[in-house]
C-alpha positions in Angstrom: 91.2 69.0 113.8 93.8 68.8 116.6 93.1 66.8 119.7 90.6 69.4 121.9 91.5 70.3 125.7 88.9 70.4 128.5 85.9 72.3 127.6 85.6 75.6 129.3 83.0 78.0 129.8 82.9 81.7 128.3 80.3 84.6 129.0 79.6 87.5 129.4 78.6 89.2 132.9 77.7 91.7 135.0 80.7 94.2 133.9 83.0 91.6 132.2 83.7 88.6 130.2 83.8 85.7 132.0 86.2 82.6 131.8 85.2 79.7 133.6 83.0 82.3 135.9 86.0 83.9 136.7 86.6 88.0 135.0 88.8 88.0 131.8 90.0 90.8 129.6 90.5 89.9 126.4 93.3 91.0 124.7 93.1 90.3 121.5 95.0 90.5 117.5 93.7 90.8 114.0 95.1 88.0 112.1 93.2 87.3 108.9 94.7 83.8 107.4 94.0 84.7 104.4 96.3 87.5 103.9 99.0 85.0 105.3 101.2 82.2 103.8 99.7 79.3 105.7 103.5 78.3 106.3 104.1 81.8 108.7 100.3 81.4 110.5 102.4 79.6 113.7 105.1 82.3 113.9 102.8 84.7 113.3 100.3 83.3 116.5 103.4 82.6 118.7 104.5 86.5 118.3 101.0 87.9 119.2 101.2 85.4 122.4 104.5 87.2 123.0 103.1 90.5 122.8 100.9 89.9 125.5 97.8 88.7 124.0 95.2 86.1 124.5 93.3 86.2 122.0 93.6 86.3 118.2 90.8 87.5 115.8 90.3 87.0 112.3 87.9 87.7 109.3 86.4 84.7 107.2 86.2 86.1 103.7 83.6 84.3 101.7 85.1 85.7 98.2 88.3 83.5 98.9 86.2 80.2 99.8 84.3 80.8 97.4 85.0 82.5 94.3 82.5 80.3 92.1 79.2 79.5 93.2 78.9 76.0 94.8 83.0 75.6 94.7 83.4 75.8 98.7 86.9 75.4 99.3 88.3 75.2 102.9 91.7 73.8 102.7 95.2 75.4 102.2 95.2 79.3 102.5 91.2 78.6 103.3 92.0 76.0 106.1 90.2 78.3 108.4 89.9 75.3 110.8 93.6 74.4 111.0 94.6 78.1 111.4 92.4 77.9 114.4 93.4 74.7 115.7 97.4 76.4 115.4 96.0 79.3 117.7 95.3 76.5 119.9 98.0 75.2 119.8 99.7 78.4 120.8 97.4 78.4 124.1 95.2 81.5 122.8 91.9 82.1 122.5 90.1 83.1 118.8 87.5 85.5 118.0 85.6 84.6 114.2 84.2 87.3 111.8 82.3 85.5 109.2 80.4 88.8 107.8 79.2 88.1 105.4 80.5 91.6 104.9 83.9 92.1 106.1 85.1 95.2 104.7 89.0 95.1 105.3 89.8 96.8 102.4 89.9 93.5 100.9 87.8 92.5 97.1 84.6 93.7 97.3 84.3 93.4 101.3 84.8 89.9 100.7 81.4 89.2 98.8 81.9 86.9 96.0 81.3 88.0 92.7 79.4 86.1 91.7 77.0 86.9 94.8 77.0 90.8 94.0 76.0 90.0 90.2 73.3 88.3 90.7 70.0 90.3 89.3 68.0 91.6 91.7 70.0 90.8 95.0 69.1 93.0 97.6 72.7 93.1 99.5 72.8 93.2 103.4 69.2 93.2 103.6 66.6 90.9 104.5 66.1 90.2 100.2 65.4 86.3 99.7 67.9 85.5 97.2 70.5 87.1 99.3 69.4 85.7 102.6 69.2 81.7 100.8 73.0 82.1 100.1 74.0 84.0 103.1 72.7 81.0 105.3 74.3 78.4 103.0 77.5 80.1 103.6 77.6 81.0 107.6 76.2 77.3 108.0 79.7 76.2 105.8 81.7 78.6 108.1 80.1 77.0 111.2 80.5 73.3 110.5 84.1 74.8 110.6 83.7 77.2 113.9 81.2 74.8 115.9 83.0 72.1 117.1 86.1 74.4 117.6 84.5 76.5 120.2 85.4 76.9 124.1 82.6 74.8 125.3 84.2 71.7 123.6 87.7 72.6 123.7 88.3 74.7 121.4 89.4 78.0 121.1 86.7 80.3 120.1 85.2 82.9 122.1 83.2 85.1 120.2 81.7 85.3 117.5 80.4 88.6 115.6 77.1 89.5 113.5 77.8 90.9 110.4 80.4 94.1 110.3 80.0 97.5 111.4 76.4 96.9 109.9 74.8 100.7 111.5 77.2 102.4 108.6 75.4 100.8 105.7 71.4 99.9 106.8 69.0 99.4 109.7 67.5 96.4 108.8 67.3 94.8 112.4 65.2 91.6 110.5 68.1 90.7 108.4 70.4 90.9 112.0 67.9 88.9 113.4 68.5 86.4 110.6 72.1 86.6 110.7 71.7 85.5 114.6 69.4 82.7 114.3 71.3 81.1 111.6 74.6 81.1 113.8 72.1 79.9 117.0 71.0 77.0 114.7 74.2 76.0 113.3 75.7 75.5 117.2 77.5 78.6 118.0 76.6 79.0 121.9 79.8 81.2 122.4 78.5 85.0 123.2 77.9 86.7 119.8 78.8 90.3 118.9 77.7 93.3 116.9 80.8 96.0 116.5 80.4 99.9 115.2 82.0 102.7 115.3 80.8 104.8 118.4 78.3 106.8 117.1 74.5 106.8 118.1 73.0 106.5 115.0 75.3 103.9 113.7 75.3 102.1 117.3 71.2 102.0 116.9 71.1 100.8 114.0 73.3 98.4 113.8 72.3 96.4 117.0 70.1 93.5 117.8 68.4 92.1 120.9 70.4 89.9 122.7 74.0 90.4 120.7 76.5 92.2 122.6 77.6 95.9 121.4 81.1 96.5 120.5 83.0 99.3 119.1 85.9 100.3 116.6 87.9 103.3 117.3 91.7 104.5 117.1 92.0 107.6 119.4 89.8 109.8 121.8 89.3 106.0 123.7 87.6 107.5 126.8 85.2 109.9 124.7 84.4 106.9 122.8 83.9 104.2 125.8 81.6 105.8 126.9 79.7 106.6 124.0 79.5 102.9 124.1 78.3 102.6 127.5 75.5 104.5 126.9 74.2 101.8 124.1 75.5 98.6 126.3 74.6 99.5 129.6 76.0 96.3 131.2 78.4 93.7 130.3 82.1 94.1 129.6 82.9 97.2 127.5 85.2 96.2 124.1 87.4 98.0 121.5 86.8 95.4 119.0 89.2 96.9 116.6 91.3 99.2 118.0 92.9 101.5 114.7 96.8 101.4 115.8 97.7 102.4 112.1 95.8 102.6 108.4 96.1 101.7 105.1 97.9 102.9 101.9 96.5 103.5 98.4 97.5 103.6 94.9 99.0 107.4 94.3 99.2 108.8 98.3 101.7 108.6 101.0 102.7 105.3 103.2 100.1 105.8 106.4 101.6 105.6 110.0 100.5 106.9 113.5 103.0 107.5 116.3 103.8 104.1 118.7 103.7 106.6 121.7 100.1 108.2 120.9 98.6 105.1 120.0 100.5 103.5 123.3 98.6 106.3 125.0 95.3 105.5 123.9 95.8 101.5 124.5 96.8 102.5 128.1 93.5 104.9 128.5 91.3 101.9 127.0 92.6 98.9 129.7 93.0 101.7 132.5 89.5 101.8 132.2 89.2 98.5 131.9 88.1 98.1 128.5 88.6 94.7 126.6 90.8 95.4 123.0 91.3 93.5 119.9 94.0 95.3 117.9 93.2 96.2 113.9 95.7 95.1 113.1 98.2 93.0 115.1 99.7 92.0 111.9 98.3 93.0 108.5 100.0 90.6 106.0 99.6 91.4 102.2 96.9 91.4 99.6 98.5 88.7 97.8 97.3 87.9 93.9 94.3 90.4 92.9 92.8 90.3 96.2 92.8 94.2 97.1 89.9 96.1 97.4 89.4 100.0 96.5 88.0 102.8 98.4 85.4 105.1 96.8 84.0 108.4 98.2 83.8 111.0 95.4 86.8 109.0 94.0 88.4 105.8 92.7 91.0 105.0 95.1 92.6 101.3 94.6 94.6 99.6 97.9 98.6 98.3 97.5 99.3 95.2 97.8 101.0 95.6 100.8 98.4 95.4 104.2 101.5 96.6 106.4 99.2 98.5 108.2 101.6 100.1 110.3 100.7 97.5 112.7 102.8 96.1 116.1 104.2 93.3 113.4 105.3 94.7 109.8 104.5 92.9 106.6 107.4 90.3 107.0 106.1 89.2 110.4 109.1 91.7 112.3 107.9 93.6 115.2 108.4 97.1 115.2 108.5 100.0 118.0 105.1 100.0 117.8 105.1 96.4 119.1 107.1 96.8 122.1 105.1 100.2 122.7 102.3 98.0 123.3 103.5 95.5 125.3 105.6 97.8 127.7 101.5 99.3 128.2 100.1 95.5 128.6 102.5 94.5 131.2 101.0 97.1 133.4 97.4 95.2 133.4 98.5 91.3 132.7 101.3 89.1 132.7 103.7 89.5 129.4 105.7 86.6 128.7 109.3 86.6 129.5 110.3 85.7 126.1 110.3 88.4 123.3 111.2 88.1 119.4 113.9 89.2 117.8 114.0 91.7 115.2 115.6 89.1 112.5 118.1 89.5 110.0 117.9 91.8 106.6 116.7 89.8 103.7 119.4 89.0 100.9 119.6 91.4 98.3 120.8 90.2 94.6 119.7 90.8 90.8 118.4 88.6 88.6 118.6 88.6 84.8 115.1 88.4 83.1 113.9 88.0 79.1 110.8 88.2 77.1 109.3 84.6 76.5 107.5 84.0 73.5 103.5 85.0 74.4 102.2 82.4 71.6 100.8 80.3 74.4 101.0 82.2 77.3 99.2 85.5 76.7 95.6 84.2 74.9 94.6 85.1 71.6 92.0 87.5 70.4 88.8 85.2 70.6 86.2 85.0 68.0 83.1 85.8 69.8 81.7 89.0 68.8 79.4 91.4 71.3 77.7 94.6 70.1 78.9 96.4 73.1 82.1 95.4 75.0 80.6 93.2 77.8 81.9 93.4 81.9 84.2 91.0 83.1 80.6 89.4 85.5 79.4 89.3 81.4 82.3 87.0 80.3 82.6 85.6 83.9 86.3 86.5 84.1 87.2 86.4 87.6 90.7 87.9 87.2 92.3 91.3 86.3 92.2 92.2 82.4 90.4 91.8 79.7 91.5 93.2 75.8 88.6 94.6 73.9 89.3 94.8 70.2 86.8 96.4 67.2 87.0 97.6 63.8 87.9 101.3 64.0 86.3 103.2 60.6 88.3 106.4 61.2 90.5 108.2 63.7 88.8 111.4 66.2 87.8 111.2 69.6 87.5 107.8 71.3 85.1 108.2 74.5 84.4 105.8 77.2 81.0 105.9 79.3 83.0 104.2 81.8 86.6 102.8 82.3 86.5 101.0 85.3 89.3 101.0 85.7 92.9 101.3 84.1 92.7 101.4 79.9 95.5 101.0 77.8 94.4 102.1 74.0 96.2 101.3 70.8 95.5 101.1 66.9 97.2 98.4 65.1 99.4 97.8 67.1 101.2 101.0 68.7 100.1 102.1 71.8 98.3 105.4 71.5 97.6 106.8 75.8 96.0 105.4 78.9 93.2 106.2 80.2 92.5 106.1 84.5 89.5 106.1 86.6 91.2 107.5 89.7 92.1 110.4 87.5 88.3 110.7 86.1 89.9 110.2 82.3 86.8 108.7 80.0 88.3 110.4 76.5 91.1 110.7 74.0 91.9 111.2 70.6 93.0 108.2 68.6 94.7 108.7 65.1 92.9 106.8 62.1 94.0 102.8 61.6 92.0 99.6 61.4 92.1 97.8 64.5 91.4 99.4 68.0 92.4 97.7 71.2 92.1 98.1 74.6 93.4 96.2 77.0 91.4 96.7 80.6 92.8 96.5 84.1 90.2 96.2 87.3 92.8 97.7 89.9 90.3 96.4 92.7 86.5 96.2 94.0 85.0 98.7 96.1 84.8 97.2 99.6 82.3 100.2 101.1 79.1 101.3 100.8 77.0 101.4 97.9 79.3 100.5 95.3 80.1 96.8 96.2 79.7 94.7 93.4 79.8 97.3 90.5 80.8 95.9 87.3 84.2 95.8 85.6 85.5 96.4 82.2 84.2 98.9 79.6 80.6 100.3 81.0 78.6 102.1 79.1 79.7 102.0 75.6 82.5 103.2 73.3 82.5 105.7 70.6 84.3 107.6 68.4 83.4 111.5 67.6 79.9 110.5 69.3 78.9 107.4 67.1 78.8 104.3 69.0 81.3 101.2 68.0 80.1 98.0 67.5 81.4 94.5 66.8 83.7 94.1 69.7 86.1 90.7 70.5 86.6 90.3 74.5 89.6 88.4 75.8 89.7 87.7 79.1 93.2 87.1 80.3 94.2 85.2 83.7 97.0 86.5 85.4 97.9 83.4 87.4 97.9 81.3 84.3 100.4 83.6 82.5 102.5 83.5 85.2 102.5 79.8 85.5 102.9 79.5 81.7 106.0 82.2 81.3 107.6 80.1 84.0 107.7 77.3 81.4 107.6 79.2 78.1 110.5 79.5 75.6 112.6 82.8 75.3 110.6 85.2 72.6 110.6 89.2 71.5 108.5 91.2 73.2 105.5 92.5 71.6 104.5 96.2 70.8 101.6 96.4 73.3 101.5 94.8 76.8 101.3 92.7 78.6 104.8 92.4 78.4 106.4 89.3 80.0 109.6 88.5 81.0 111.5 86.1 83.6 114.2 85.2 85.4 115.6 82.3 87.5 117.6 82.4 91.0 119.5 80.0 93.2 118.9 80.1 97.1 120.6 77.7 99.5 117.7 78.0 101.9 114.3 80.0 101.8 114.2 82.9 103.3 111.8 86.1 103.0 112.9 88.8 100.0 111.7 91.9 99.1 111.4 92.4 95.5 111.8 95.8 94.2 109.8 97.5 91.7 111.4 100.6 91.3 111.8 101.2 87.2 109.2 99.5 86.0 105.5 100.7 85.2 102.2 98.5 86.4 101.7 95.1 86.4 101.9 91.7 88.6 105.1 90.0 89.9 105.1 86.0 90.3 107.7 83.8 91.7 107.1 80.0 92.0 103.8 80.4 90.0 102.6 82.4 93.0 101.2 86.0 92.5 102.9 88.2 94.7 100.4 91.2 93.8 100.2 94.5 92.0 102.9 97.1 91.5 103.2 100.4 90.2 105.2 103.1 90.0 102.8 105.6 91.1 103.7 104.7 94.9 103.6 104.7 97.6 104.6 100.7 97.4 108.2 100.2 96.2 108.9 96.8 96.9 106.7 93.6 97.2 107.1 91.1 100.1 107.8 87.5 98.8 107.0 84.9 101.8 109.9 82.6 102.6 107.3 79.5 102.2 106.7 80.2 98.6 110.2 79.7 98.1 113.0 77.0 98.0 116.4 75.7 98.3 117.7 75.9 95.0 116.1 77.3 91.7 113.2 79.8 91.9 111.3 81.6 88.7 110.2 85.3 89.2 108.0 86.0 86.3 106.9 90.0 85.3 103.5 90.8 83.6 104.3 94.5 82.8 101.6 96.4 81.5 103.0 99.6 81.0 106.2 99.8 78.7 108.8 96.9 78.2 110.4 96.8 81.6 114.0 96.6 83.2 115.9 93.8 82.0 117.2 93.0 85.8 115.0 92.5 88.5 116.1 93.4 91.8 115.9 91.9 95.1 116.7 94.3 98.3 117.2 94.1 101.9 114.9 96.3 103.6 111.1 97.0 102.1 110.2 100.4 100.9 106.1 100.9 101.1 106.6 104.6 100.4 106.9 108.2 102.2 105.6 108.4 105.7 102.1 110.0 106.3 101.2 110.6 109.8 
């Protein structure tokens, strides 16, 4: 923890927020950490401070501190303390959403698995089980937060109670909870409740005591005082202000117009509103960290968070960003300073082979199951799984559930896929003796009802109506094939996937590359044993952003897990990213 300045007061008044007694609009940025190379958290802070903001706000997601039960991990990409000691640094302010429901659009809302598999867990309720390790985690966060608040000079602000809670339940005990965990733990900054302004969800997801926010994009003057009518006093808050949206699997590249959402910034602080912008800058769902959206359909998130926010994927502001702080300057002092657009990132290609996959793709294990079992079953924490059985006779092969990409083949020669998005559960397989199928989750559902559903083969499989038994389950890591093809020999590439190949490149300096995807099928990049994310060539994402920091002067590995057909023997970095169409 950095040295701490004078300790300062922070509350909330009459009509506004108060600094050392004194009125203060907050003007605030989404920055989650964790969607951010811990190398580009200063440049990121410094160019919210030169957009005009005071404030930067972030997300704690529990799922990335702790992905195993009992294996807290706060350093690195989880060193929520030093990312808030950097915002210090920067002379802003911090605003912390510890959930323990985030949303986001990130992995299951940010609940571990482990958390949402447990039996009987009554989630975002006021159940026993879920309560005993919701208080062991927000009283983790808070050893963190504590000490780093205002009142003993630190940064932090505000704190919020769970996350647009009045969507989901109206549980007002479990709020209650929620509240006097974060009361016990130290947290004496003003606390926070946000949801979108409507009266039902505004009801129910308040508590006594917690100060009402809301989240909105457009129709700000409608929607303040919506607001107003639940917080009668006190400052009123956009707590996430929508200035863009995000993309999915399949769809168009969202964006909204810098000049209407300019528009609607300028109606919120004309009326004196307090803002926190979702998102200043939305950084990338690096690895398998995506979540999935599901109302009447599957619909997995890119890899790309771009957001169409002020500050693009790479940390560049766009129109969008100077849009907002021409509107800013009108209500508080804009720094002098602004950043510049920076330079087009190198394009080159690099030449990639198969490795061998003895070693680096995992055999078929032993262990035999009489249905396939979930990845919670096998306790596989990553993306794929390949189910194999005995198959007596060919006909039609029918899933209960694929959840939630199936690639199906019989001895060896790939036979069709099968998609959840597309509601496919069935196809006809010729006769053979082996049947395998190799299982992608593309995502977890981060709303509603669905958080925490299981993953792999649900429901059973059979053939012309007869149920197959006798199943083998590999679970396959898609960091650790990455970090072993970086090392492996050259090989052939097999007749199913995964299909691996890599490549090698020479920089003279790090510097931020977009690699691009076009030409090959679905899978995962890596480069330096870092998992970039998904790609696929269903769009709208054609290239994926590579962070300077995991790179270095002089050689550099990229390594592709294709899953679809053998790929592209060149891999292709460009100059400019390409996240699809536009969608307005």
């Amino acid at each position: 923890m950095t040295a701490a300045s004078a300790p300062r007061t922070f509350s909330i008044g009459d009509t506004d927020f108060l600094l050392d007694d004194e009125p203060f609009r907050v003007l605030s940025g989404a920055l989650h950490y964790f969607r951010v190379h811990p190398g580009q958290w200063a440049d990121r802070i410094r160019k919210a401070r030169l957009m005009g903001l005071n404030t930067i706000e972030t997300y704690v997601a529990w799922n990335a501190h702790e992905p195993v039960r009992g294996e807290w991990d706060a350093t690195g990409w989880n060193d929520l303390g030093a990312f808030l000691d950097l915002v210090a640094a920067e002379g802003m302010h911090a605003i912390v959403r510890p959930g323990p429901y985030i949303c986001a659009e990130w992995h299951n809302g940010g609940l571990p698995v482990w958390l949402t598999g447990m039996p009987g867990v009554g989630l975002r309720r006021s159940e026993p089980s879920y309560l005993a390790e919701v208080t062991a985690y927000l009283q983790r966060v808070y050893d963190i937060v504590a000490p780093r608040q205002i009142d003993r000079g630190g940064p932090v602000v505000l704190v919020q109670i769970e996350n647009e809670y009045g969507a989901y339940g109206s549980d007002t005990a479990y709020l209650k909870h929620l509240v006097g965990v974060t009361r016990d733990a130290g947290i004496t900054v003003p606390l926070t409740t946000i949801d979108q302004p409507n009266d039902q969800m505004l009801r129910d997801g308040s508590v006594d005591g917690v100060h009402l926010t809301g989240s909105f994009g457009s129709r700000a003057t409608e929607r303040l005082a919506t607001l107003r009518r639940h917080q009668p006093t006190g400052p009123l808050m956009c707590a996430e202000f929508w200035d863009g949206w995000f993309d999915w699997w399949g769809a168009a590249h969202h964006t909204t117009s810098a000049a209407d959402s300019a528009a609607e910034l300028d109606a919120l602080l004309s009326a004196g509103a307090s803002v926190n912008f979702y998102m200043f800058h939305g950084g990338t769902n690096f690895g398998l960290t995506n979540g999935a959206n599901h109302k009447g359909r599957y619909l997995p998130i890119v890899t790309s968070y771009d957001y169409d926010a002020p500050l693009d994927e790479a940390g560049r502001p766009t129109d969008k960003y100077f849009a907002f702080r021409d509107v800013i300057s009108k209500y508080a002092p804009v720094p002098d300073e602004a950043p510049g657009a920076g330079a087009a990132a190198p394009a080159f290609e690099v030449a990639v082979q198969p490795v061998a996959t003895a070693g680096v793709v995992p055999a078929r294990g032993e262990t035999r199951h009489e249905v396939p079992p979930t990845f919670e079953q096998l306790g596989h924490l990553s993306s794929l799984v390949a189910y194999e059985t005995a198959l007596p006779d060919g006909g039609v092969l029918r899933f209960g559930e694929v959840r939630d990409h199936a690639w199906v083949s019989v001895d060896g020669v790939a036979v069709g896929t099968l998609s959840r998005t597309r509601g496919e559960d069935a196809l006809v397989v010729p006769a053979g003796e082996r049947l395998r199928v190799l299982v992608e989750e593309q995502g977890r559902v981060n709303y509603d009802v669905r958080l925490g559903e299981p993953k792999g083969l649900v429901g059973g499989v059979f053939l012309d109506e007869a149920p197959l038994a006798g199943w083998t389950a590999t679970p396959i890591d898609v960091a650790a094939v990455g970090a072993a093809a970086a090392a492996a020999p050259p090989g052939v590439a097999g007749a199913v996937g995964p299909f691996v190949v890599r490549g090698r490149f020479a920089l003279d300096e790090p510097a931020d590359l977009f690699l691009d995807t076009a030409g090959w099928g679905k899978g995962y990049a890596v480069v330096n044993d870092f998992v970039l994310g998904r790609y696929w060539s269903n769009g709208p994402q054609r290239t994926l952003y590579v962070p300077a920091a995991a790179l270095r002067a002089g050689e550099n590995t990229v390594v592709i897990i294709e899953l679809d057909r053998v790929a592209d023997p060149v891999v292709r970095f460009v100059a400019e990213p390409d996240l699809g169409p536009r969608e307005e």
